[in-house]
C-alpha positions in Angstrom: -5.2 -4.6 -66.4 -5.7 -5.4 -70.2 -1.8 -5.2 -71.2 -0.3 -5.9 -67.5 3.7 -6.5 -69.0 4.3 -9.1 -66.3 5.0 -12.7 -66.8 2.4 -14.6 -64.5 1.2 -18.0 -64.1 -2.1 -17.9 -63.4 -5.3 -15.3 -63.2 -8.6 -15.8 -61.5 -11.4 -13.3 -61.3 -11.1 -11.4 -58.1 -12.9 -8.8 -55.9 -11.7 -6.1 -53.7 -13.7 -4.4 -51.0 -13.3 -1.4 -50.0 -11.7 0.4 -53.6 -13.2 1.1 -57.2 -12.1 1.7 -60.4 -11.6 5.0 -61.8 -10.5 7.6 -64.0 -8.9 9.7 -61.2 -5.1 10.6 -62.0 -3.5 12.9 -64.3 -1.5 11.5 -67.0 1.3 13.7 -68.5 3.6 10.9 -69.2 1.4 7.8 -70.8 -2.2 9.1 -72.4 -1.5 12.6 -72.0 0.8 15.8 -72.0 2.5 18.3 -69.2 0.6 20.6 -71.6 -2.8 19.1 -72.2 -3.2 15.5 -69.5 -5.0 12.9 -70.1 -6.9 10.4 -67.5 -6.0 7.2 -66.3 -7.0 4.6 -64.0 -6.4 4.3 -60.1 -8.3 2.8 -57.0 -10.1 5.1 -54.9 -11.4 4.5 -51.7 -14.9 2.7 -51.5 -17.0 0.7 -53.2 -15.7 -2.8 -54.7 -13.4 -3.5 -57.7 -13.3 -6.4 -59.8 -10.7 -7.5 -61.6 -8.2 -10.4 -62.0 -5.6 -11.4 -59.6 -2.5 -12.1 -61.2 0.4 -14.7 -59.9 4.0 -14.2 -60.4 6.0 -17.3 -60.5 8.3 -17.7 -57.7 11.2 -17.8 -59.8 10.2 -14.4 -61.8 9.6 -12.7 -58.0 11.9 -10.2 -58.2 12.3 -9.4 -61.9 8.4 -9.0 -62.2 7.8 -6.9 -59.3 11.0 -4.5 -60.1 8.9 -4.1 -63.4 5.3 -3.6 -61.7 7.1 -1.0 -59.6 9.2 1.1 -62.3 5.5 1.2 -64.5 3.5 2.0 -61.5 5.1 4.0 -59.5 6.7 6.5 -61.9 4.9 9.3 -60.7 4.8 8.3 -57.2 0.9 8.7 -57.1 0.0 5.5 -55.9 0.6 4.1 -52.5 1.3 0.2 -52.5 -1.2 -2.0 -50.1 -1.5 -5.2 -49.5 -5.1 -6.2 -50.0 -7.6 -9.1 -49.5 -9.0 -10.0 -52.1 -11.8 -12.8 -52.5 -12.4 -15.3 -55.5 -14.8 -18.4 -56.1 -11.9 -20.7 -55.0 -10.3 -18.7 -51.8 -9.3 -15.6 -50.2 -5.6 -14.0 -50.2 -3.5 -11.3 -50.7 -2.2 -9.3 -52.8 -0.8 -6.1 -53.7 -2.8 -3.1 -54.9 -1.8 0.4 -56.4 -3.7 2.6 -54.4 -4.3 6.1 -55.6 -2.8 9.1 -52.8 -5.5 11.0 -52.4 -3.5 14.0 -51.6 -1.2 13.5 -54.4 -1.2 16.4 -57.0 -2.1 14.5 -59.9 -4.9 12.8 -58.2 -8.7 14.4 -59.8 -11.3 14.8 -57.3 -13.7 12.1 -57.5 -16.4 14.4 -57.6 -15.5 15.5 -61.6 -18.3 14.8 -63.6 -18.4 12.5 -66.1 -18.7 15.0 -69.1 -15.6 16.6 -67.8 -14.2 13.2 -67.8 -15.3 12.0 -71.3 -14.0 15.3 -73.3 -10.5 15.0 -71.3 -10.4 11.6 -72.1 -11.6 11.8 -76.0 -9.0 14.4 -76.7 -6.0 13.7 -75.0 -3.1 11.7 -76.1 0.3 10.7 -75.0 3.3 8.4 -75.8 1.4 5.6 -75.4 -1.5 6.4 -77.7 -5.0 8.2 -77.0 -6.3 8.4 -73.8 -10.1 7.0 -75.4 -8.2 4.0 -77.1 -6.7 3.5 -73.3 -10.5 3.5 -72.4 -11.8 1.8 -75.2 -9.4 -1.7 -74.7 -10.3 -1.4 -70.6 -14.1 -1.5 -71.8 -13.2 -4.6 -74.3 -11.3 -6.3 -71.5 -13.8 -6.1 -68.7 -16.6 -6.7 -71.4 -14.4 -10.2 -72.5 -14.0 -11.0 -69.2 -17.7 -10.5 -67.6 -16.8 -7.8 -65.6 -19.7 -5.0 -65.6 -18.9 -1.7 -64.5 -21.3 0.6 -64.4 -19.6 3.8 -64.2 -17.0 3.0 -66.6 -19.7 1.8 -69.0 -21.4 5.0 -68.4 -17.9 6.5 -68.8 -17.6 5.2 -72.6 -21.2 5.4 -73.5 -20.8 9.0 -73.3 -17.3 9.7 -75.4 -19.1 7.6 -77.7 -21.9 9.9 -77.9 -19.3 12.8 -78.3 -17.7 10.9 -80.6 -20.8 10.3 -82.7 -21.5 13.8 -82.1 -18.1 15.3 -83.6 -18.5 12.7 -86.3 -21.7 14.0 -88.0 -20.3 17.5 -87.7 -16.8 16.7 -89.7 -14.6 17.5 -86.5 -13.1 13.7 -86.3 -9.5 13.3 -88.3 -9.6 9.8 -90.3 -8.5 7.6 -87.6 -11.6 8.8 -85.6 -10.1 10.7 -83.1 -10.4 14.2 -82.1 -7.5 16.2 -84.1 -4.4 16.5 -81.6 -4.0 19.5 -79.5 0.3 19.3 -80.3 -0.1 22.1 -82.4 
């Protein structure tokens, strides 16, 4: 959402019924490890998401996509949809990474958000800590007006932890937990 690597044209502020945002798959390959996983983001069933609907230039169709794809769909835990999705200007579609609910690296919805937060606040992977991924979602949904009250809730409380490991010495100099690659 906040770093989308695609070339697009234009993006308008969009809603989708029926999905919300999450912290509900396991990452071993981006914000965490096969031996300690990190969280990121996918679309659950119900609810409403908003977001930004992005639109590839014609030319850049098949390039763009490809790309989308290979990024997405690496561990195959997301099923494609095509989705409606409604702005101030009109209604169309588009395509949505879905998470497979019974997909092995999908988390049950019903982890609690404490579980979440110290998951996320210590694991990292090859593309940086799973709370800086959090952190620049936060800053982009904040940027762009988008409230989101679980997530908000979400980074309220790794902040707390954070705050918490802080005043006890337990944070390394970058302020992050110290890594678990020992």
């Amino acid at each position: 959402m906040w770093n989308p690597e695609i070339s697009f044209d234009q993006s308008i502020l969009a809603t989708i019924q029926g999905f919300h945002r999450s912290f509900c798959l396991w990452s071993m390959e981006h914000r965490g490890t096969k031996e300690f996983p990190g969280l990121v983001l996918g679309l659950e069933p119900g609810g409403f998401c908003i977001g930004r609907a992005l639109r590839i230039p014609p030319e850049l169709k098949d390039t763009q996509l490809v790309q989308i794809w290979e990024r997405e769909m690496i561990t195959e835990a997301y099923e494609p949809q095509w989705v409606r999705v409604e702005s101030a200007i009109k209604s169309l579609e588009a395509i949505a990474f879905v998470v497979k609910l019974d997909h092995p690296k999908y988390v049950c919805s019903t982890m609690q958000v404490e579980a979440k937060g110290k998951r996320i606040l210590a694991a990292k992977g090859k593309r940086g800590p799973c709370v800086e991924y959090l952190k620049q979602t936060i800053q982009y949904l904040r940027k762009a007006q988008i409230y989101d009250s679980k997530l908000e809730d979400l980074y309220q409380y790794v902040g707390e932890i954070q705050s918490q490991q802080a005043s006890q010495g337990v944070l390394e100099a970058n302020g992050y937990p110290p890594s678990n690659d020992a």
